[in-house]
Structures are given as C-alpha cells and as structure tokens.
C-alpha positions, -999 to 999 in steps of 0.1 A, spaced: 541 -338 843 519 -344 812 484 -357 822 452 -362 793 426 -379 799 399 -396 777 363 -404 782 353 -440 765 325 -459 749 317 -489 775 340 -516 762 333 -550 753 347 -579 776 382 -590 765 371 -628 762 350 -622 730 372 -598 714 387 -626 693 372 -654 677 392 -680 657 384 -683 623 400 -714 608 439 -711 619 437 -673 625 428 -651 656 405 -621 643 385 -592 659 353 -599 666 324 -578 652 316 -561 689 358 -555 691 357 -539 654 329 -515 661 342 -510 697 379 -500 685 361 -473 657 337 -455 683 369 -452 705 389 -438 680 366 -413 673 359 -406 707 392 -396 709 400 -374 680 370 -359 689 385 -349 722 418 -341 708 405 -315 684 375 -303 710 378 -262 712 371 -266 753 399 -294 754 436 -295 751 454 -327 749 483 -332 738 503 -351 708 516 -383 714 532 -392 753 565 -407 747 586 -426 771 570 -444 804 535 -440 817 513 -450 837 473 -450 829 445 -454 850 412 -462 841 379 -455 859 354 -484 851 314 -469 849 295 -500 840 259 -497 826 247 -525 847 250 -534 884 260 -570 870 290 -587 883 321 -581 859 357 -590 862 369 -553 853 405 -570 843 390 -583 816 378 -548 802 414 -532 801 424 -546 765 404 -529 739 409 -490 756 445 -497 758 445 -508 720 427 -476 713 450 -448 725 477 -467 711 462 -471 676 450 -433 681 488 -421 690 484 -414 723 511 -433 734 543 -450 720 528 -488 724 513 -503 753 545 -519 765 556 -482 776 524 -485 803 548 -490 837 517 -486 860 480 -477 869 456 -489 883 419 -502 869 391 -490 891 355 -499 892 330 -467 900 292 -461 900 269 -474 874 261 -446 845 237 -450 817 253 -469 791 283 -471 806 318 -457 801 353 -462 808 378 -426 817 407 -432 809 441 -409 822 476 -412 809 503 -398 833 536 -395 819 563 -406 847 594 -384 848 620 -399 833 655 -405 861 687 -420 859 698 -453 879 706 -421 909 675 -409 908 683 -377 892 659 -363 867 672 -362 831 
C-alpha cells in the first residue's frame, strides 16, 4: 500500500478563498500566497535527504488530514479541506481530486501557528469480485 504524508502551512478558510471580481471568480490574495507556501512545502518534502515520498499516486485514494489550528477559536474544519487538496493536486501528488474515494478530516491540538498533516493512502485497486488486480 503506498502511504506519503505531508506537513502543511495553516490554511486559510475556504469562504474567502474566492472573491468575485466583476463576472469572474478569482483567488484571493490569502488563497494565492497560501497555494505557493504549500507547494513549496511540499517539494521541499519530496526532495528532503531524511524523506522519501513518492511520484505521483494514481488511481483511487483516500486522504486524511489532521487539522492543528493556531488558535483555540471555534472553526468549521470542513471549510479548511479546499485549498490542501488543491495543493497536492497542483503539486502532482495525485491524479485530480475526484480520484480522493475517502478520508476523513480531523481536528487535533492547538500548535503554534498552526498546520494541517496531510496523508494520502492509495486503495488497492479490485475487480467487481473483489479480487485484487
């Protein structure tokens, strides 16, 4: 079973990740710098000489991610999946996020700053018999 898992910049609420501009949907600012700091984040972990990840996960997976909030605050922690999914797509990780079959988002203990942990399981792949293929 392939299994990599990422450690992630605090992300910014889904709800202001977009702002409308005239007719158009963009990024905001804080979704912009957010996406780059991720990305980095991760190729820095991909190339790390104490790390070994993987190439890109094809096929089905499920991901899980471990919500460490800076603040004690209440926080809808559905609303902070968006922009880490975005990022180990754009970053290769995975195919595209419709591949994501499961997981399970998961609030933990406050942490300076915060951060989000993010682990991608790939699920075997079986026939309609169950068999493995």
């Amino acid at each position: 079973m392939r299994r990599v898992t990422y450690v992630l910049p605090w992300p910014p609420s889904a709800n202001g990740a977009k702002a409308c501009v005239g007719k158009r949907m963009i990024k905001t600012k804080k979704a912009r710098e957010y996406h780059e700091a991720a990305l980095i984040e991760i190729r820095h972990q991909r190339t790390s000489s104490n790390c070994i990840h993987p190439g890109r996960i094809s096929g089905p997976v499920d991901v899980y991610l471990d919500f460490y909030p800076p603040t004690l605050g209440a926080r809808d922690i559905f609303n902070f999946e968006k922009l880490p999914i975005d990022a180990i797509v754009e970053a290769g990780v995975i195919d595209d996020d419709s591949m994501i079959d499961g997981g399970v988002p998961a609030r933990r203990e406050k942490v300076q700053g915060g951060k989000v942990v993010v682990t991608i399981v790939a699920r075997v792949a079986r026939d309609e018999a169950g068999k493995l293929l």
